[in-house]
N, C-alpha and C positions, 0 to 999 in steps of 0.2 A: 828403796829404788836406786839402781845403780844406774848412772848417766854415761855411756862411751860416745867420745866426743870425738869428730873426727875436723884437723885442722886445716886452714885453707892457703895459699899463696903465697907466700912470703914470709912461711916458716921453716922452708928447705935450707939444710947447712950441706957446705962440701964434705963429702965422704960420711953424711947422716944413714946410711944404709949399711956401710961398712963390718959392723957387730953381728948385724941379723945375717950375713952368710956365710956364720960358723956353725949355724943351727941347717943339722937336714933336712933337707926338702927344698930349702928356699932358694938356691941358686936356681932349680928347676921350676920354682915358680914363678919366680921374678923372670926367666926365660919365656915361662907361658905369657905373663902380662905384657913382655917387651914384644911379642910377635904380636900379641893385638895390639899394641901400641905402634908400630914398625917405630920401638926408639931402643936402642940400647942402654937399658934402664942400669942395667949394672952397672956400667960405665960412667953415666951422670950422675949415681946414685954411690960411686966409691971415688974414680978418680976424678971430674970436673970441677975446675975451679967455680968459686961464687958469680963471677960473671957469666959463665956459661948455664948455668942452671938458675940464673934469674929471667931469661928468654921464657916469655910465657909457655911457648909450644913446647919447652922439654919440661917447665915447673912442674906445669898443671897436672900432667901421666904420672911423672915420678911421684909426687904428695898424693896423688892417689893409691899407686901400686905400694909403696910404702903402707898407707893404711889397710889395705888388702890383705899384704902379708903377716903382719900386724894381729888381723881379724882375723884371718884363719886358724893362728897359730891357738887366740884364745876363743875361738869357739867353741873346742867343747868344755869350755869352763862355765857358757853361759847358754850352752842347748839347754832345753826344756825349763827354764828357769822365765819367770813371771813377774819379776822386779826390773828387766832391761828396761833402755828406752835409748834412741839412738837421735844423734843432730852432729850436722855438719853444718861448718864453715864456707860459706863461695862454695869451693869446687872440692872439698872439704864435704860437699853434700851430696856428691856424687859417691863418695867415699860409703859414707852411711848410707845411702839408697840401696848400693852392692851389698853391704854386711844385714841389711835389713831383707835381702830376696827378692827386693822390687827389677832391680836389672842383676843378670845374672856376672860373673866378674871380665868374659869376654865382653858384653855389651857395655858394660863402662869402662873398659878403657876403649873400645870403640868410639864412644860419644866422647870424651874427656881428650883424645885425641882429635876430632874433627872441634869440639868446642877451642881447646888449647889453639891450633890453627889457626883457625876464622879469629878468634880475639888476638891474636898476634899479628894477624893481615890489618884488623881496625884501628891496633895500636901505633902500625907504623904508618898509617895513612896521617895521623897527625899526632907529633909528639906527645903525649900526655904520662898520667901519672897520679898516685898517689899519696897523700900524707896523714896521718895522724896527731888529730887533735886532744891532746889529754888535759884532763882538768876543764876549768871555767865556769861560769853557768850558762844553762842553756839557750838560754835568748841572746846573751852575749854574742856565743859560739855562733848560733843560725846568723845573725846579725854579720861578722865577721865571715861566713861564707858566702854569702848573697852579697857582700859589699865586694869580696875577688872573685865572683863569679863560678866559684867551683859549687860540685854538688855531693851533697852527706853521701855517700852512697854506701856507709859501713854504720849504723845502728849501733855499735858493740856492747853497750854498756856500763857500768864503773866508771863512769867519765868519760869515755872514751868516744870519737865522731872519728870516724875516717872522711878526710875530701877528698875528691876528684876532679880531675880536668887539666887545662890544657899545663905546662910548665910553666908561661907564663902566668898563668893564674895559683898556680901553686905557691911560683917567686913571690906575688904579691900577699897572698895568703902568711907566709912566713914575715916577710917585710911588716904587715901590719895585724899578729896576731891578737885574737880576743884576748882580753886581761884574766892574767894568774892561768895562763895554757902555756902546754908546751908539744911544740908544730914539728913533729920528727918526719919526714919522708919515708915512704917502704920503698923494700928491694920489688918495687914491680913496676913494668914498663907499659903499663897502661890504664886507663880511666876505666876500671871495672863496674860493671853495675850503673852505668847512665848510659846516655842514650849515643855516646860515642863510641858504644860495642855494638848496636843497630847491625851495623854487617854481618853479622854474627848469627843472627835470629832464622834466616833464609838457610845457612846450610843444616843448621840443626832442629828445623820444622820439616824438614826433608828427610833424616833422618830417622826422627821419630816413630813416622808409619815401621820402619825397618827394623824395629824393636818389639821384645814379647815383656811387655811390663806384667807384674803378678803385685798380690797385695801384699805390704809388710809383716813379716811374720812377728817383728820386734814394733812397738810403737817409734812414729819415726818424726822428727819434728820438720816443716818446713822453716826456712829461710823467710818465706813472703810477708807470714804473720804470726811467728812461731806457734801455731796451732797442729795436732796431730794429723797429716795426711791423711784423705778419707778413701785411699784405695792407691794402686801400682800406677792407673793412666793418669790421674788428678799429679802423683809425684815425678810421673815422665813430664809431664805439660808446666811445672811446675819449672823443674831444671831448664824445661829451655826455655821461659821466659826469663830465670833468675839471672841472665847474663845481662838484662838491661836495667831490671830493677833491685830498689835497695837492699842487702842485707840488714834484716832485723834481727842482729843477733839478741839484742837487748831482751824481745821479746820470748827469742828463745828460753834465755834465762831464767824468765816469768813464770815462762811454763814449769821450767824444770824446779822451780820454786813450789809452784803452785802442786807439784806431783808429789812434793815432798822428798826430794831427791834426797840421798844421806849417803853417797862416793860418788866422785868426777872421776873417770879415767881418761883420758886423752890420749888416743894412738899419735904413733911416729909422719911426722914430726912435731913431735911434743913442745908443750911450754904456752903457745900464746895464748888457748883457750885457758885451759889453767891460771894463767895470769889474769886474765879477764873473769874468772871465779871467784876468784878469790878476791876480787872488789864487788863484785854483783851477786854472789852466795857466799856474804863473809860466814866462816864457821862450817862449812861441808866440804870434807877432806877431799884433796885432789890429788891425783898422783900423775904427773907425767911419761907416757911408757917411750923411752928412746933407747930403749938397750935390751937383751932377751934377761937381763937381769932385772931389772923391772919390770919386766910382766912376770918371773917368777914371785917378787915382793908382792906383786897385786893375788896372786891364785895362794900366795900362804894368806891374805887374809877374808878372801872368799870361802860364806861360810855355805 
């Protein structure tokens, strides 16, 4: 079983797109997703510096349309094939919904742009933010989040707790972390996945009627409890609540355990799931694809 992973927020780098448009086609289709997007993807996606491309509203489309393109290119390596199984990350799952057929690649970046939006109106409505809790043990860790007020809102697994909340909850979070952890902050500018994204919910429940969801043609893992989607409208319903509730990726992993998975692939921007694999499926080979020369490495060992 081959797992393609698609990654979530705050794995975009400056000029991470840059490679992919020396391959034909793709400047033209990264024009296609930039008009459904109304963002100039090629431009945040080659020349934008890190600050400019850490703004939730431009992250979110680009880390998608990047997986997009990505997914297209190795599609027909994985048509008709019966070993797939696809999961995303956050917004990352928006990513895999498209490559799985559930929304079609206009209708996600439709919705990835009005979600991207809305969570960047709730971000700035009051400062917040993310960090990354690595190591500890887990009571500790809860213990230590519930005493600075922030909330798990990232699952990941391999050790790993993402918190959420305000900065000053963060500051105190870092000031008195759980013992034997280490409290890194992400490049993102808001408390994803708790109920400080609330604003959010309203414009993409509106939305949703405005979409032709279809069932997965690839087995597709949700985010809520990493279990297999049981149809196209259960994973539309699915994404728009995912914006207030926690990422389970831990759970994902389980699954992808429990399938007996035997290759990670991780589309662009590649690296954190993979890193997160490889503490949570020690021993099942991952490959990160960030260059069209890694996806050529991945299709020579596709049998």
């Amino acid at each position: 079983m081959i797992a393609v992973l698609c990654p979530g927020q705050g794995s975009q780098k400056p000029g991470f797109l840059t490679p992919w448009l020396s391959l034909p086609g793709v400047a033209e289709h990264l024009g296609e997703l930039s008009e459904a997007a109304g963002l100039d993807l090629v431009h945040y996606g080659t020349e934008a510096d890190e600050e400019t491309i850490k703004d939730t509203a431009v992250a979110q489309p680009l880390i998608v349309a990047a997986g997009l393109v990505a997914g297209r290119l190795l599609a027909p390596d994985l048509e008709g094939r019966t070993d797939v199984v696809l999961a995303g990350h956050s917004v990352g799952e928006i990513t895999a919904a498209a490559l799985a057929g559930v929304l079609s690649e206009a209708e996600a970046m439709r919705f990835v742009r009005v979600r991207a939006t809305e969570m960047a109106h709730a971000a700035a409505a009051t400062p917040t933010g993310m960090a990354a809790v690595l190591g500890g043990k887990p009571d500790d860790v809860a213990a230590a989040l519930e005493a600075a007020g922030v909330t798990a809102a990232n699952a990941n697994g391999g050790g790993q707790v993402v918190a959420a909340g305000t900065l000053e909850q963060l500051d105190a979070l870092a000031e008195n972390p759980p013992a034997r952890t280490k409290v890194v902050r992400l490049k993102v500018a808001g408390a994803f996945h708790t109920q400080h994204m609330a604003p959010a919910l309203a414009p993409l429940r509106e939305l949703a009627p405005q979409l032709s969801p279809r069932d997965p043609r690839f087995p597709l893992l949700s985010n809520y409890d990493g279990a297999r989607v049981t149809g196209g409208a259960a994973a539309l319903d699915s994404l728009v609540e995912q914006v207030c509730r926690p990422v389970r990726w831990d759970a994902c992993m389980e699954n992808l355990a429990d399938l007996e998975v035997s290759r990670i692939v991780e589309l662009p921007p590649a690296g954190t799931l993979v890193g997160l694999a490889k503490r949570g499926l020690k021993g099942v080979p991952a490959l990160a694809v960030n260059t069209p020369e890694d996806l050529e490495s991945l299709r020579s060992t596709l049998d």
